[in-house]
MARTORLO-386053 format. One record per residue (C-alpha): x, y, z; residue number from 1; residue in one letter; chain. Coordinates in Angstrom, 2 decimals. Each point is the difference from the previous one (the first is absolute). Layout:
BEGIN
> X|Y|Z|tivo|sefi|torlum
> X|Y|Z|NUM|A|A .
...
This chain:
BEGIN
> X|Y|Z|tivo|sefi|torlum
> 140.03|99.51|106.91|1|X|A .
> -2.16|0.74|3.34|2|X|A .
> -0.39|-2.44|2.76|3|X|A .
> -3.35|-1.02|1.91|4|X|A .
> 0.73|-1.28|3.40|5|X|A .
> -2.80|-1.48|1.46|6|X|A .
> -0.24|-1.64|3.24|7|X|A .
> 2.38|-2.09|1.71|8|X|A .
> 1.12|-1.14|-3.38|9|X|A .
> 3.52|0.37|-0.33|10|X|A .
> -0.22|-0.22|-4.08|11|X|A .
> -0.78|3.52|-1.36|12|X|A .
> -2.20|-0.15|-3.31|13|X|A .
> 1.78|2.10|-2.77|14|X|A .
> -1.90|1.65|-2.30|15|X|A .
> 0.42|2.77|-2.60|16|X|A .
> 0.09|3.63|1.56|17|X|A .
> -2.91|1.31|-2.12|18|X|A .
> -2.06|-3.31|0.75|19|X|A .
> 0.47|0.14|3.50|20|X|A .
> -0.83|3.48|-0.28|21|X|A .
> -3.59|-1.43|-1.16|22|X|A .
> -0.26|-2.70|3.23|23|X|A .
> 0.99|2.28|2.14|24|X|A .
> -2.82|2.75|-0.43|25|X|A .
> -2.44|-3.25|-0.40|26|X|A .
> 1.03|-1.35|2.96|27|X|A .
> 0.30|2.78|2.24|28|X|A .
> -3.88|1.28|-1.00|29|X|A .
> -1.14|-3.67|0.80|30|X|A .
> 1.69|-0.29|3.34|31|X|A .
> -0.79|3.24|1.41|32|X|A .
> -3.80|-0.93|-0.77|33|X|A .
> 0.55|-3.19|2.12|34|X|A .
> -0.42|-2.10|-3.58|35|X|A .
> 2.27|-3.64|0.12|36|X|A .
> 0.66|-1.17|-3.90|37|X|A .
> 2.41|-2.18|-1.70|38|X|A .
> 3.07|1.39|-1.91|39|X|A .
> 1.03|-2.73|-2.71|40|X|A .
> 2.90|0.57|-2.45|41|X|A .
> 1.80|-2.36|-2.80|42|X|A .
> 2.73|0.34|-2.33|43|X|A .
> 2.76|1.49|2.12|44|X|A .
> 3.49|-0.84|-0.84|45|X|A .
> 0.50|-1.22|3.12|46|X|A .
> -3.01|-2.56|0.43|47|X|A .
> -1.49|-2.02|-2.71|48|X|A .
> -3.23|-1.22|1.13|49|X|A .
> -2.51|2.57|1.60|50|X|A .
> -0.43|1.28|3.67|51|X|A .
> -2.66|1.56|2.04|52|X|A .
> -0.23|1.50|3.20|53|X|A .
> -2.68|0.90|2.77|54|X|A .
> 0.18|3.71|0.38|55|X|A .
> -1.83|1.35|3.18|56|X|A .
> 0.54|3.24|2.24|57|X|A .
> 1.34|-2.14|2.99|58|X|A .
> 3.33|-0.98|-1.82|59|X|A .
> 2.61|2.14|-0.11|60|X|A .
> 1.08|1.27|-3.63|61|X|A .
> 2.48|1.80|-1.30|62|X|A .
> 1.03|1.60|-3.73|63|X|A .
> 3.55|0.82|-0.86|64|X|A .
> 0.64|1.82|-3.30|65|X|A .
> 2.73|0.38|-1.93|66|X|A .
> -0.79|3.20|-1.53|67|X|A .
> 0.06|3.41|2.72|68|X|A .
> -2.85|1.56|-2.12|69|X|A .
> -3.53|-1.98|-0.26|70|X|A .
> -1.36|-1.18|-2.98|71|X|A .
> -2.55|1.30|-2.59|72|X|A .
> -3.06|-2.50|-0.05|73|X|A .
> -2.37|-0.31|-2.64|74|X|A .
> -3.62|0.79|1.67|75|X|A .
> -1.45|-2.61|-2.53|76|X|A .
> 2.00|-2.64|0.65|77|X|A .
> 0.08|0.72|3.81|78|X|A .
> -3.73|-0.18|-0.44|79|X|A .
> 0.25|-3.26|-1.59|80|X|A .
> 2.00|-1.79|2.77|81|X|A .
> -2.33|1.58|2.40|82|X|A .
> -2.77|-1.48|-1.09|83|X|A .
> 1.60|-3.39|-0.37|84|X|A .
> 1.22|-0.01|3.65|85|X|A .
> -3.51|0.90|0.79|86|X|A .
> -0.80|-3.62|-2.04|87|X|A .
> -0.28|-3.02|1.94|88|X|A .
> 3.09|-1.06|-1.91|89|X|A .
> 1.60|2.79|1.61|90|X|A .
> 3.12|1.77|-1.74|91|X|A .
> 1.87|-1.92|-2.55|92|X|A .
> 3.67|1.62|-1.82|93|X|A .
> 1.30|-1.31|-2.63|94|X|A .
> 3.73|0.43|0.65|95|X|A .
> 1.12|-0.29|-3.76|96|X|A .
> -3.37|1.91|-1.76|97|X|A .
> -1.10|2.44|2.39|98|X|A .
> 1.99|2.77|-1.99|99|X|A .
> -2.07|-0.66|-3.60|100|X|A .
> -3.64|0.44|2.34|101|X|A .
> 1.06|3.01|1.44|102|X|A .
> 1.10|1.63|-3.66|103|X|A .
> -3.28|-1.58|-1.10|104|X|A .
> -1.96|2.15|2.81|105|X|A .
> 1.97|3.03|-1.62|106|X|A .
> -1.30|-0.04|-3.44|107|X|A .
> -2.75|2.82|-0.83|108|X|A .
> -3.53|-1.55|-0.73|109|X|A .
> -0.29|-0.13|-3.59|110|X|A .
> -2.67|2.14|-1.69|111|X|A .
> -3.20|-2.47|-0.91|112|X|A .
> -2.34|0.96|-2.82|113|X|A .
> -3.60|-1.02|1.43|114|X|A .
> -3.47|-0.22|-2.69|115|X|A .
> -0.50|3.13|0.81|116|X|A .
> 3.09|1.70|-1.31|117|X|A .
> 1.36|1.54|3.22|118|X|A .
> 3.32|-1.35|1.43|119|X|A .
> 0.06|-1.47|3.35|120|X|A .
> 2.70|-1.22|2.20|121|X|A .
> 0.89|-3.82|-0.06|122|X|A .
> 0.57|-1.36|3.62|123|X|A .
């Protein structure tokens, strides 16, 4: 499990590895552009209900990792929670399902037969 120390707070949020993995790169692109979003996550074994916090460049924050060697994202998926922390709703992780959305980002686009007889790629 990694860690995400953030702020003053003295209660680390713990995480999967390969999931932090994903917050980390998100985060890190956001702040160095000077962008503030919210980081919301559910599910955890630790926490029942759902949290969120204010992420902005002033505030100190730190990632601890488990594993020595860094983890192998999947560009779809990072692209996906990119584009929600870009979303007014900012980034939202589902603790308990986050694992079944990234193996869905995986998948290879099925081949689509169009009128016209020529496959295409299904988003």
């Amino acid at each position: 499990m990694a860690t995400l120390f953030y702020g003053s707070d003295t209660a680390p949020i713990s995480l999967p590895d390969r999931l932090m993995g994903y917050i980390k790169v998100i985060a890190s692109t956001k702040l160095r552009r000077g962008e503030s979003f919210t980081l919301t996550w559910t599910g955890t074994e630790e926490e029942s209900g759902r949290s969120t916090i204010w992420l902005q460049p002033a505030i100190p924050l730190r990632f601890v990792f488990e594993s020595p060697e860094p983890e192998q994202l999947v560009g779809d998926y990072l692209r996906a929670l990119a584009d929600q922390a870009n979303a007014a709703s900012g980034l939202v992780i589902h603790a308990r399902t986050w694992e079944s959305a990234e193996a869905a980002s995986r998948e290879p686009a099925r081949a689509v037969r169009v009128a016209a007889g020529r496959p295409v790629r299904a988003a």
